[in-house]
C-alpha positions as CSV (number, residue, x, y, z in Angstrom):
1,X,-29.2,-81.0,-127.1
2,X,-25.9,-81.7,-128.9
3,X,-24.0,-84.2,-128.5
4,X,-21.0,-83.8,-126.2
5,X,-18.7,-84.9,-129.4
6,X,-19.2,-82.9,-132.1
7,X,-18.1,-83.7,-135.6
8,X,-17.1,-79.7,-135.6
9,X,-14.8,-80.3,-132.5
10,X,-13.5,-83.9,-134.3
11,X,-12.3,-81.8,-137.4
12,X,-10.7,-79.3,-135.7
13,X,-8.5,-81.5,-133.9
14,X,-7.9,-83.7,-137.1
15,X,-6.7,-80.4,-139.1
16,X,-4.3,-79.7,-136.3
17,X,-3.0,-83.7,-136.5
18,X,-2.4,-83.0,-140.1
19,X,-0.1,-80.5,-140.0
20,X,2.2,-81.8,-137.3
21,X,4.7,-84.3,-138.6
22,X,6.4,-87.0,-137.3
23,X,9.8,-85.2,-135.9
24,X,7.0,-82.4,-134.1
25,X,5.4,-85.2,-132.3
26,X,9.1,-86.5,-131.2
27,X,10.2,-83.4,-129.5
28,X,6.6,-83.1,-128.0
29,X,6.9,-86.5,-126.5
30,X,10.2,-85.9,-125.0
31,X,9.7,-82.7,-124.1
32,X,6.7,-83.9,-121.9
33,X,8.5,-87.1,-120.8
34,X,11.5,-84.8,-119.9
35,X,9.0,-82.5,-117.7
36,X,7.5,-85.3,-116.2
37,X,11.0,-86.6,-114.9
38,X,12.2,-83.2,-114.1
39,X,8.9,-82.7,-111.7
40,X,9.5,-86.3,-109.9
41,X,13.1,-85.7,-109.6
42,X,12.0,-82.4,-108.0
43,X,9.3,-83.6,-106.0
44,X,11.3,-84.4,-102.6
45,X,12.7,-81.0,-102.8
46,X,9.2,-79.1,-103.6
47,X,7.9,-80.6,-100.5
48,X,10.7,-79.5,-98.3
49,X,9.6,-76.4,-100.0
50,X,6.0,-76.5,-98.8
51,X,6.9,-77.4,-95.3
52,X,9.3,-74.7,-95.2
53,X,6.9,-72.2,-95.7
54,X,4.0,-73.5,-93.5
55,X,6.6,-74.0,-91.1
56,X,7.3,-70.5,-91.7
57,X,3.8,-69.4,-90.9
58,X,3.7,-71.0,-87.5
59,X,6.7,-69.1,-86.5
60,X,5.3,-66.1,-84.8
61,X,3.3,-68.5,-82.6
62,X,6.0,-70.5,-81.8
63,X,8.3,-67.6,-80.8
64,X,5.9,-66.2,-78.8
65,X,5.5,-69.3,-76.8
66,X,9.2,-69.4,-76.3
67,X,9.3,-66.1,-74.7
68,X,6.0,-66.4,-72.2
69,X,8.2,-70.4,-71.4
70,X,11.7,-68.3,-70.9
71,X,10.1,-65.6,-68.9
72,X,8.5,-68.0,-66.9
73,X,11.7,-69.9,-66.5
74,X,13.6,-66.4,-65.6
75,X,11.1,-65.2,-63.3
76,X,11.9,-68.8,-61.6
77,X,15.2,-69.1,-61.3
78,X,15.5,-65.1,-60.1
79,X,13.0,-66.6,-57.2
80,X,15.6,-69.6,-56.6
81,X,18.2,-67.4,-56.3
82,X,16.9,-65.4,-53.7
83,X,15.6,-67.8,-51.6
84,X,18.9,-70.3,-52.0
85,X,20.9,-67.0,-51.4
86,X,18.9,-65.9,-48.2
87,X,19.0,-69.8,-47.1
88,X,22.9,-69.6,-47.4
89,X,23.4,-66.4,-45.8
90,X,21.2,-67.3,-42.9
91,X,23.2,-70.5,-42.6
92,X,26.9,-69.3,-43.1
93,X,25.6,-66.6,-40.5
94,X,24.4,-69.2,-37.9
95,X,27.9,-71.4,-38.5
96,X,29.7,-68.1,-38.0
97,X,28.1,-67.1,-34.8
98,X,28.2,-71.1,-33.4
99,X,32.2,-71.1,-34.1
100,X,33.0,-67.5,-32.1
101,X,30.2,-68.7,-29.3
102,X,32.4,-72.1,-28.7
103,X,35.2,-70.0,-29.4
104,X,34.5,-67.3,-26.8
105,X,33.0,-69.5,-24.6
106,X,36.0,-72.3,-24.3
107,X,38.2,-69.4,-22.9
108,X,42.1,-68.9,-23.1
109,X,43.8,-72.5,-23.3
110,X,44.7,-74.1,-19.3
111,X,48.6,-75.1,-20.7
112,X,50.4,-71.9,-19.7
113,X,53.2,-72.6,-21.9
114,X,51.0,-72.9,-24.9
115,X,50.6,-69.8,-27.6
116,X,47.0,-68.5,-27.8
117,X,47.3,-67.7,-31.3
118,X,48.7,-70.9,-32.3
119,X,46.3,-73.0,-30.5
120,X,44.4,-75.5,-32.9
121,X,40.5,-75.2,-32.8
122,X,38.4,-78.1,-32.0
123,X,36.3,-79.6,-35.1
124,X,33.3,-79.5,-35.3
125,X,31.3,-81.9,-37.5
126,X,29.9,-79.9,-40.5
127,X,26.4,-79.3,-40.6
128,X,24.9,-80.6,-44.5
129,X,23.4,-78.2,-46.7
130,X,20.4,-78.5,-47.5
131,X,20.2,-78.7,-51.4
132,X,23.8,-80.4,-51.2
133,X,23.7,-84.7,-51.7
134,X,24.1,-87.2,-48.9
């Protein structure tokens, strides 16, 4: 077995100290110190980055979600519609036949001086809706 330091391996990296002088190791210093800020400065933004794209990745699922939610919410609110619409019909029908049976039924007014078409109808207490609020 060899050993995991070599004296080979320890003299190839003191020829490569030799020939690098003092200004070369400067600029190598700084250039990795100026890296090494660059990347923490840069840091916040390369993990908006990341999230971005496996944000990205779960879009397709997430769209398709929001469809099947908004067809389920259509498919609702056309059923609503109906049934609110054939609740009011069936209602403004009912208040319209009430009003010409009292109508019909109360006659032509007993004052024989008094205009037919001028007479003033009754009230009648309003019936409440159903989906309207005390």
């Amino acid at each position: 077995m060899t050993d995991p330091i070599s004296p080979d391996w320890l003299a190839a990296v003191a020829d490569w100290l030799e020939g690098i002088d003092l200004l070369q190791l400067a600029l190598g210093v700084a250039a990795l110190v100026l890296v090494i800020r660059l990347l923490v400065r840069l840091w916040p933004w390369l993990r908006r980055v990341v999230a971005l794209v496996e944000a990205l990745g779960t879009l397709p699922g997430f769209m398709e979600r929001t469809d099947a939610s908004m067809r389920r919410l259509r498919r609702q609110v056309e059923d609503d519609h109906e049934r609110l619409h054939d609740e009011l019909h069936e209602e403004l029908h009912g208040e319209l036949h009430d009003e010409l049976r009292d109508e019909l039924s109360s006659g032509p007014p007993t004052d024989p001086g008094a205009d037919p078409e001028h007479c003033a109808p009754t009230p009648r207490p309003r019936r409440r809706a159903p989906w309207s609020r005390p």
